[in-house]
N, C-alpha and C positions, 0 to 999 in steps of 0.2 A: 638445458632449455630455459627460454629469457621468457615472462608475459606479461606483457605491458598492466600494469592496473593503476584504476584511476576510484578515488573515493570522494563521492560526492555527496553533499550536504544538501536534500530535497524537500521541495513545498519550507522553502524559508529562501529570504533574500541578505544570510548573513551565517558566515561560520560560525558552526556549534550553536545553530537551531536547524528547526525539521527532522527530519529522518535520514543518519547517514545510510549509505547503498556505498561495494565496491561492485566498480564495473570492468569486464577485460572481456574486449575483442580479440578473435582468435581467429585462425586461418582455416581449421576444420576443432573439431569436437574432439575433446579429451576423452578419456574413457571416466564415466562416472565415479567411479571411487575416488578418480585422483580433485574433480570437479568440486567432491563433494567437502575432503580432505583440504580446499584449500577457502573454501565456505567456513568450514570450523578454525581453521586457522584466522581470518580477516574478523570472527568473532561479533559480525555484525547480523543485525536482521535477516539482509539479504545479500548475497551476492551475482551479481547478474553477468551470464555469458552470452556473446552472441556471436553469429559466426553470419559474413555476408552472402547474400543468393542473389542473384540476377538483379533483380530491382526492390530486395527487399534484406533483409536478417531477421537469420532467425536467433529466438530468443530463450532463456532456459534460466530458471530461477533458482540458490539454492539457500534453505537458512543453514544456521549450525550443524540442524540433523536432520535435513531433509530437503528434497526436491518441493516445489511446490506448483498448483497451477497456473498461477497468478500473479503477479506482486506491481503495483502501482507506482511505488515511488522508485523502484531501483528502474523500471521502465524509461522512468520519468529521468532519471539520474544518465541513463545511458545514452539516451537524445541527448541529454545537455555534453557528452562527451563526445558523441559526433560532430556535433554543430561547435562546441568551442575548439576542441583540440583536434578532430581530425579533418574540420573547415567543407563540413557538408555543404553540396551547393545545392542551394531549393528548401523551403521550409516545412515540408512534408517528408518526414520517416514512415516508412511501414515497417514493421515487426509480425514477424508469424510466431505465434505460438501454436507447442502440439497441443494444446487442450482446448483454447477460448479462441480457433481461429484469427483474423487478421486484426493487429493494433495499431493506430497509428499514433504520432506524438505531432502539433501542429506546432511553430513558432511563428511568435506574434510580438516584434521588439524583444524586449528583455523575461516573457512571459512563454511557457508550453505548456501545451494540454493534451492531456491524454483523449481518446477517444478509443473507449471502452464499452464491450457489452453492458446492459442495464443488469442486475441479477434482483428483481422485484419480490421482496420477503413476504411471507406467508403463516398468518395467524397463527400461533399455536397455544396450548394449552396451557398454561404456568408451571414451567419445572421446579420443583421444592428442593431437589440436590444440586441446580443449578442456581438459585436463589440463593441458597447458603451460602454455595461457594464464595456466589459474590459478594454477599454480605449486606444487599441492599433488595428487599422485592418489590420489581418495576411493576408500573399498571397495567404494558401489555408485553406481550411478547413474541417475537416473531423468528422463520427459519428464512435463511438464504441457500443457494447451493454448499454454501464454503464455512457458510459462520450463522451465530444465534445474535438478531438484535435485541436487545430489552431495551425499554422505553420508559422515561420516566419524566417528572412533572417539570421539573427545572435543575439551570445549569449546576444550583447547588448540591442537587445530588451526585451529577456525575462526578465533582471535585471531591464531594467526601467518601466517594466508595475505596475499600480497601480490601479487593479479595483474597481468600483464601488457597493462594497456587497450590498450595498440596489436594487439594478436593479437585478446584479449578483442572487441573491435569489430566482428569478420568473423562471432562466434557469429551463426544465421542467426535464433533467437527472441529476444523481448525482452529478457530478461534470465537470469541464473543464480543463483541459489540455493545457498549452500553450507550443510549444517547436520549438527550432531553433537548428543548427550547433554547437557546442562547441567549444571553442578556447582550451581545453587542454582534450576537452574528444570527442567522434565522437558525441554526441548529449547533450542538456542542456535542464529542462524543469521547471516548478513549476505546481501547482496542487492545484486548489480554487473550496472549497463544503459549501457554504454558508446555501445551503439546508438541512447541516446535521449538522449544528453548528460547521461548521469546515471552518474558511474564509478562512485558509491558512491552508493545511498538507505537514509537515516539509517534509518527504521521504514518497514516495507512490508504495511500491510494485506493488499493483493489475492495476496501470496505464503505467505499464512497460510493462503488456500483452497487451496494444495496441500499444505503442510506438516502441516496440522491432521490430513487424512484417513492419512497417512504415517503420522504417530509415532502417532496414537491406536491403529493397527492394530498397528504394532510395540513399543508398549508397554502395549497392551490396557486404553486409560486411551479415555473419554471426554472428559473436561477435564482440560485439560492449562494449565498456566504457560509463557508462552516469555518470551526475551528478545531481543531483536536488539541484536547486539554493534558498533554504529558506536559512533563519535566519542561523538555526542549519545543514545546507548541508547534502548531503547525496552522498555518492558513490556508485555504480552498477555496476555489471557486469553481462551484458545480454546477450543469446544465444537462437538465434530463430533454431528450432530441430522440422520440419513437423508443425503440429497441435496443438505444446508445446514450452512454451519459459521457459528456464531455468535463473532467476538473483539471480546474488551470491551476497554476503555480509556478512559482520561481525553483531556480536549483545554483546551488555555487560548489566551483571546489576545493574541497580541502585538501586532497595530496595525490600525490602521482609519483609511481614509481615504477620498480620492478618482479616482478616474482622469479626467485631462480631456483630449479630445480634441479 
């Protein structure tokens, strides 16, 4: 057996920044071990499967060690694969997921955006074994469905945090969120899943659907600029729209080949 895969460099407009994603179209649905099996092999954040339906594909995430609900930028990486290499016609994708219902990806020139559920965080208490972990404690803190924001005063902090993945690992959701103010963008964040064999991911789509609805409220902006602060950066452009947040970005790719089993 041959399947096509294609690995693409998202939310950056240049190989070897943003967030790589492997993406492979398939004709029906592997059995999950082997899906999962070929996620830990490509060794990357995510790997994304999608299999066509009438007018739409469905879509299926997976990291190293696990299926996941969500995932943004290999979304994002997989539209840029339809539309460059398999020469989609029309500028509108839809994507079904089993979990967060329907996704779509728009193209706009050289530009796609996601359109995504909002997931709007909510107060919580100050965790102190969470704190630790991270190494820095933020001024407020908040929960999402998926993941924990902390909040802090500016973009200095979030460049000097350096958590502790051994503690960090036991946090009980996905992942954690740390984000402050931006000096050249209205928000900055990074984005640690220690849980998912992922200490650090470079650009994180699906944690712009809690951040978006955050800052738009606390800086009473609708569109907002971010940047996610990894190694490899990442750029966004997010727009909170009711119950949906739309983030743009560019995707390119870096390699295409084959998987033979």
């Amino acid at each position: 057996m041959r399947i096509k895969l294609f690995q693409v460099d998202a939310f950056t407009d240049r190989v070897f920044g943003g967030n790589p994603a492997a993406v492979c179209f398939i004709d029906e649905w592997l059995e999950d071990e082997v899906m999962q099996n070929i996620a830990a092999e490509n060794n990357l954040s995510e790997t994304a499967f999608a299999v066509k339906l009438d007018s739409a594909y469905e879509i299926r995430w997976f990291t190293p060690s696990s299926e996941v609900d969500l995932c943004g930028h290999a979304t994002l990486a997989s539209a840029h694969v339809l539309f460059e290499h398999y020469h989609f016609s029309g500028d509108k994708i839809i994507f079904q997921s089993r979990t967060r219902g329907e996704l779509a990806v728009l193209r706009e020139g050289e530009f796609l955006t996601l359109d995504f559920p909002a997931d709007p965080p909510e107060k919580i208490d100050s965790n102190q074994t969470l704190n630790d972990a991270i190494g820095k404690h933020p001024i407020e803190s908040y929960r999402g469905k998926s993941d924990y924001l902390l909040v802090y005063d500016k973009q200095e902090d979030i460049e000097d945090i350096s958590p502790d993945f051994t503690l960090l690992v036991e946090v009980d959701l996905r992942g954690i969120i740390v984000s402050a103010p931006g000096k050249n963008t209205d928000f900055v964040s990074r984005f640690f899943a220690p849980k998912l064999e992922i200490n650090e991911d470079p650009v994180t789509g699906s944690a712009h659907t809690t951040l978006t609805p955050f800052w738009s409220k606390r800086l009473n902006k609708k569109v907002l600029t971010a940047s996610q602060l990894s190694k490899r950066k990442g750029k966004l452009l997010c727009k909170l729209l009711g119950s949906r947040v739309l983030i743009t970005g560019k995707a390119v790719t870096y390699l295409e080949g084959e998987i033979e089993m």
